[in-house]
ZAMARGU-4260 file (C-alpha; in steps of 0.2 Angstrom, whole numbers, plus 5000, padded with zeros to 4 digits):
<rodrens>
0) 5328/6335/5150 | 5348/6341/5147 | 5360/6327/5146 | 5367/6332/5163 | 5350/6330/5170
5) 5348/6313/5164 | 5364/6309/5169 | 5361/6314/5188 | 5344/6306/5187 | 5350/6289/5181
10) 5363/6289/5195 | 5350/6293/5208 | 5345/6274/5206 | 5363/6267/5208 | 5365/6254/5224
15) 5366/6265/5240 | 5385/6261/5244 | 5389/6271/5226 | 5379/6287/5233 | 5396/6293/5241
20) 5408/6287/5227 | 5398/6296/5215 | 5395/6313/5224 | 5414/6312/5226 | 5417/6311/5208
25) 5402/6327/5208 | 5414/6336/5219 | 5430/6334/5213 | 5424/6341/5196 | 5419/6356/5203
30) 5400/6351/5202 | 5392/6354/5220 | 5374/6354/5212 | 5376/6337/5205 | 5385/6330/5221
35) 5370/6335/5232 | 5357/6327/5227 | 5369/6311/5229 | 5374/6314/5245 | 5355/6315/5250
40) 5353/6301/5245 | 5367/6294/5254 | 5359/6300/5271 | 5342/6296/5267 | 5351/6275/5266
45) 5361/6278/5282 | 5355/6293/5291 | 5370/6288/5303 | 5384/6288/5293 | 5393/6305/5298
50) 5405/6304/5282 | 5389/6307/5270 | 5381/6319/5283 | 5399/6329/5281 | 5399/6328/5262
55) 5383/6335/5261 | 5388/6350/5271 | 5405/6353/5260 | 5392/6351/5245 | 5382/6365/5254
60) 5396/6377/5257 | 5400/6376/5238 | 5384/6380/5235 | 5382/6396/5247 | 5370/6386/5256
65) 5375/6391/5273 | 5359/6386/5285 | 5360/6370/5277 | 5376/6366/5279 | 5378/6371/5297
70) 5364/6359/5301 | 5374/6346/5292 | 5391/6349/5300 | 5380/6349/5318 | 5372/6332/5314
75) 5388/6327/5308 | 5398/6332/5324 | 5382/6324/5333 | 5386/6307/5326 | 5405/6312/5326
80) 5412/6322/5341 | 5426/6330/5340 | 5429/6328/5320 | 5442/6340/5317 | 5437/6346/5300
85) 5418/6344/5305 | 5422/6357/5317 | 5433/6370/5308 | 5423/6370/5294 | 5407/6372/5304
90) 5417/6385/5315 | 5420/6396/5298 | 5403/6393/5291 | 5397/6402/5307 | 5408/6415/5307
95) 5405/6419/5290 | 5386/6421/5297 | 5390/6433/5311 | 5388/6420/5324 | 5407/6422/5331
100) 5400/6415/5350 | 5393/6400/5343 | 5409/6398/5331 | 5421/6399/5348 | 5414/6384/5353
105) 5419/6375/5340 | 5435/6383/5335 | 5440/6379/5352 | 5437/6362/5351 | 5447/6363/5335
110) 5463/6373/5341 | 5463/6359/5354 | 5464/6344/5344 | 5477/6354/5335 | 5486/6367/5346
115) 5499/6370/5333 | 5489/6373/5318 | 5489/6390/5309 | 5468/6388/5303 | 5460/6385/5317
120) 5470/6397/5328 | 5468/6410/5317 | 5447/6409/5314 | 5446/6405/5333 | 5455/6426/5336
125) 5442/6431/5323 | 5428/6423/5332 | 5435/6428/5352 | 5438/6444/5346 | 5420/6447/5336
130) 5413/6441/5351 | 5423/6453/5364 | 5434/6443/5370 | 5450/6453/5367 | 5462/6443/5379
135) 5457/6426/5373 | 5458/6431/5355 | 5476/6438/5358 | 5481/6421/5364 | 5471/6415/5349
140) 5481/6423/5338 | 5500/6422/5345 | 5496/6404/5342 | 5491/6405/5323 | 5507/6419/5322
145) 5521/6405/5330 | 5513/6395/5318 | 5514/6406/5301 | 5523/6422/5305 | 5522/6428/5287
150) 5502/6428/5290 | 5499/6446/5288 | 5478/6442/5296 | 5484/6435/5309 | 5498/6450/5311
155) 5483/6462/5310 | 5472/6451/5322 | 5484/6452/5335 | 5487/6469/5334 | 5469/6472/5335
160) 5465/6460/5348 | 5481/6470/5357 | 5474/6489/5353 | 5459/6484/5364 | 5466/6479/5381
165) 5474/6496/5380 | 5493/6491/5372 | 5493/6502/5357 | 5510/6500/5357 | 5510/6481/5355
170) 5498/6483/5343 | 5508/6496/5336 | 5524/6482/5333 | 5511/6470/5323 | 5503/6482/5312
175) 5521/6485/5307 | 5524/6468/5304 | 5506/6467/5295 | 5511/6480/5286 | 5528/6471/5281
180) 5519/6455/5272 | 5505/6466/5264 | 5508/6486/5259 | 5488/6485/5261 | 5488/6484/5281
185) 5500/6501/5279 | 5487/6513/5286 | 5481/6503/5301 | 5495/6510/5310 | 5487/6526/5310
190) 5473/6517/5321 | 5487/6517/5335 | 5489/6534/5329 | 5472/6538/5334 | 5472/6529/5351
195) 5486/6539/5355 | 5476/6556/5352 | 5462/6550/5362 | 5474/6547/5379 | 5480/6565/5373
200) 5500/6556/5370 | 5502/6568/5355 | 5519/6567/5353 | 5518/6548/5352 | 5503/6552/5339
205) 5512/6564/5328 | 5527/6555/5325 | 5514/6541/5316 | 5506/6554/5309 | 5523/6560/5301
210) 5526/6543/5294 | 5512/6544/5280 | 5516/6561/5271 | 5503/6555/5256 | 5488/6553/5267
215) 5477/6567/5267 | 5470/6564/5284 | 5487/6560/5294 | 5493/6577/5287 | 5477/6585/5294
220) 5479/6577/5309 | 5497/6580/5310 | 5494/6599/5307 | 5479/6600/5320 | 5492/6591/5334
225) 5504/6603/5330 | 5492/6615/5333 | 5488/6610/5350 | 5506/6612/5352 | 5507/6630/5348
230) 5518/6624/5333 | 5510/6634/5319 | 5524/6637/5307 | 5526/6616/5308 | 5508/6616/5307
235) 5502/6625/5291 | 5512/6616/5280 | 5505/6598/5283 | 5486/6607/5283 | 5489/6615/5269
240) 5494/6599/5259 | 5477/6590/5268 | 5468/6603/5259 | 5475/6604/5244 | 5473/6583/5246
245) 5457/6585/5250 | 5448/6601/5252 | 5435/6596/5267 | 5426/6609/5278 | 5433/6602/5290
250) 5451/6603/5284 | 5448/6620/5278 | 5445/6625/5296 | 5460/6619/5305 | 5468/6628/5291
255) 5459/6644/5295 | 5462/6643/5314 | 5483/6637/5311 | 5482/6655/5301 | 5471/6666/5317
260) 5483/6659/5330 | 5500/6660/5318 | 5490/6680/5314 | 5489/6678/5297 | 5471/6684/5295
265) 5472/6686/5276 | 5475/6669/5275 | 5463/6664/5286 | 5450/6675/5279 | 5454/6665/5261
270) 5449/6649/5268 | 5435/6653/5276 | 5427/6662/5260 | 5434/6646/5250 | 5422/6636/5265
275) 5409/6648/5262 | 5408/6646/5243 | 5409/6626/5245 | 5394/6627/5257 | 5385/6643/5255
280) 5368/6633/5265 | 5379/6634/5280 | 5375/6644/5293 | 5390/6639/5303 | 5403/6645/5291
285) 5392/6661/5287 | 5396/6663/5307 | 5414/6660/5307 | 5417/6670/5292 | 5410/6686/5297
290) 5416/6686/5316 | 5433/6684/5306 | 5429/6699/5297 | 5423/6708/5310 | 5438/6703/5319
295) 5447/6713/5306 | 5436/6728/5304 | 5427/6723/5289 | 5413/6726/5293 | 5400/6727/5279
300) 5409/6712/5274 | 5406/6703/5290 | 5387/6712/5292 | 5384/6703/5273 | 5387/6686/5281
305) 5378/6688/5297 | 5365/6694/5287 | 5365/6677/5275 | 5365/6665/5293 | 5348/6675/5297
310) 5342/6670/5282 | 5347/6652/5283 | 5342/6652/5303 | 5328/6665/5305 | 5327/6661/5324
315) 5343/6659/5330 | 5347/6675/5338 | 5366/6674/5338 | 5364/6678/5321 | 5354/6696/5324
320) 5365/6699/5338 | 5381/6699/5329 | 5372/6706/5313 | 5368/6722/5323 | 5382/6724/5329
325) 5394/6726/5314 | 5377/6738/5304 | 5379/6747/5320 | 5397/6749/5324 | 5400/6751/5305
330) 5385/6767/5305 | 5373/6758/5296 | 5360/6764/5311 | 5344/6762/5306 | 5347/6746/5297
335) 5354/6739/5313 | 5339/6746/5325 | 5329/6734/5314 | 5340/6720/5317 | 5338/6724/5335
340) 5320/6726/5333 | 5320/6709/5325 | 5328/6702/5342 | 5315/6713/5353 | 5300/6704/5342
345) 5308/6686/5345 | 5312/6690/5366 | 5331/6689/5365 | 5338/6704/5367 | 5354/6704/5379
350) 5360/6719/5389 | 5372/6722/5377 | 5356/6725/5364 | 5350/6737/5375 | 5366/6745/5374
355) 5367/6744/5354 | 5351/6751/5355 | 5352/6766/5367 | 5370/6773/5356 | 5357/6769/5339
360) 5344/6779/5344 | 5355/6794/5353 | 5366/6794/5334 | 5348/6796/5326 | 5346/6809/5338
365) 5329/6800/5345 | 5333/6809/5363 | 5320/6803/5375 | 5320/6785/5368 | 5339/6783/5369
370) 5336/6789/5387 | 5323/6773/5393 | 5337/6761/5383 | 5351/6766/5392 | 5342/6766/5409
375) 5337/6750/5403 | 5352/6741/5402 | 5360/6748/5418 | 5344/6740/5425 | 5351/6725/5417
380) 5368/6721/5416 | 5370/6721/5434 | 5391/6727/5432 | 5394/6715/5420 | 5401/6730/5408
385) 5407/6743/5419 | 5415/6754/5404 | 5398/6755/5396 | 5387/6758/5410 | 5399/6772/5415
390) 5397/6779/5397 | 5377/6775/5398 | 5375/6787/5416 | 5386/6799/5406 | 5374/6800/5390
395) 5359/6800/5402 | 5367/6815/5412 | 5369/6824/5395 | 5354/6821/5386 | 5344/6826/5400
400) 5350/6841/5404 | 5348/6844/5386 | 5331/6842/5384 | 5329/6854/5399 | 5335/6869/5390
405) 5323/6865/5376
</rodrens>
């Protein structure tokens, strides 16, 4: 046995009124382990003297020994209502449990006794707001700020408690403040940000946005509200910066599209091949990429990608559809007939297809069968291209009445 050991063992003997006095001198040499067993003791001599119930719990919370000393702190308050530090203490312990109902109760009972305090106000907002109480919590918390102001969680509580009754702009005035104690609460300004977007207030959003030049995700933000404004130029700049901050997919791509709608499609191209090269399994960005090129005549290009998204999604007949297209439209016939054959095995094939397949097989000189695909999409598209079906009753008029001179 350690000399500690004997030590604690020897004094588990003393005369019960020294149990307390002893665990005391335990606790205030930072010795919770040795101050337990005394305090049991304590409570085992008097199970009705709340002070050593309440000392035990305080021994328990040094000791991470939460379940136990919530018990204690109830038997304590049991013996002892309304003990102030019984109550905030066990308010706190539950709290730190994820039991913020349970810990309102107390709290409550805490604030009170002691309206003016800072403690007990502020862990009563933290439990009210954990357990949905929004209004309440507010209260909570405009309590414990009266009574600290340079409390930067209880500056961030309120806004919080504020943001979700639907007052950004409230919330919005103590994040600032937050953010005035402690630099680290900054960024939860851009929550308000946020809530902004989602009420579709974008020029309330952008102008928070604007505020945090460093952050990768406000300048993507701020480029993609921009956007939605049709204000391009003002745009690419701050997505450019995102993706050089941080070059996502997702940044890539409102990149891209600020460069379609602003008709720089070289650019646009480059970030959707830089997307492509990041992600080369995506069958999304295969899509985009080639209608892109497509969009721009590329078309071998663009039939390179749609041919990659077949691979990667054999089924998906977007993906044949648009792959035919560009072989066809770029003269690669017989290699977009099997495309289309491909879609004709699967039972997707469009009226457009029949089309694409009809100007296929009348460019391979495949008469007769060129004849059946056009009448069979104008017994399909029911008007829906009128162009084409007017050049389809052409065709038809022609190539029959050139077979008839053979």
């Amino acid at each position: 046995m350690g000399l500690a050991a004997a030590m604690l063992a020897a004094l588990l003997f003393l005369p019960a009124e020294d149990y307390v006095a002893e665990g005391m001198k335990a606790l205030d040499a930072n010795e919770p382990a040795q101050a337990e067993p005394l305090f049991r003791k304590a409570v085992e001599a008097d199970p009705k003297d709340y002070a050593a119930h309440f000392n035990l719990a305080f021994a328990l919370i040094q000791q991470h020994k939460d379940t136990e000393a919530i018990a204690e702190l109830r038997k304590t308050l049991e013996l002892k209502p309304g003990l102030y530090e019984a109550e905030l203490n066990l308010g706190t312990l539950l709290l730190r449990n994820k039991q913020p109902a349970d810990a309102a109760v107390v709290l409550k009972e805490a604030a009170t006794a002691k309206p003016k305090e800072f403690r007990p106000n502020l862990y009563l907002g933290d439990a009210l707001l954990g357990s949905g109480d929004a209004a309440a919590a507010a209260a909570a918390y405009q309590a414990a700020v009266d009574a600290d102001a340079k409390s930067a969680p209880a500056q961030v509580g309120l806004a919080e408690a504020l943001m979700r009754q639907g007052k950004p702009e409230d919330g919005a005035t103590h994040f600032r403040a937050a953010a005035a104690l402690d630099a680290k609460y900054r960024d939860r300004l851009l929550e308000v940000a946020a809530e902004y977007e989602k009420n579709r207030r974008f020029g309330d959003a952008i102008a928070i946005y604007r505020e945090f030049p460093e952050n990768a995700h406000a300048r993507e933000r701020l480029g993609a509200l921009q956007v939605e404004n049709k204000d391009y130029s003002a745009a690419i700049p701050n997505l450019e910066q995102a993706v050089r901050t941080s070059p996502a997919k997702e940044n890539r791509l409102a990149l891209a599209d600020a460069y379609r709608m602003a008709g720089d499609h070289q650019k646009e191209i480059a970030q959707l091949q830089a997307a492509v090269a990041a992600a080369p399994d995506d069958f999304d960005l295969h899509m985009m990429l080639g209608r892109a090129l497509r969009d721009q005549r590329q078309l071998g290009a663009a039939a390179q990608h749609f041919f990659a998204a077949t691979k990667l999604h054999p089924d998906d007949p977007k993906a044949w559809n648009e792959l035919a297209s560009a072989l066809i439209v770029n003269e690669n016939y017989v290699e977009g007939l099997a495309a289309l054959d491909h879609l004709h095995a699967m039972g997707k094939e469009l009226p457009g297809d029949y089309y694409l397949r009809a100007i296929t097989l009348d460019k391979l000189k495949m008469k007769p069968q060129a004849v059946a695909a056009y009448r069979q999409f104008l017994a399909t598209d029911n008007g829906a291209a009128p162009n084409q079906e007017f050049l389809a009753r052409q065709r038809i008029r022609i190539i029959e009445s050139e077979l008839k001179k053979k």
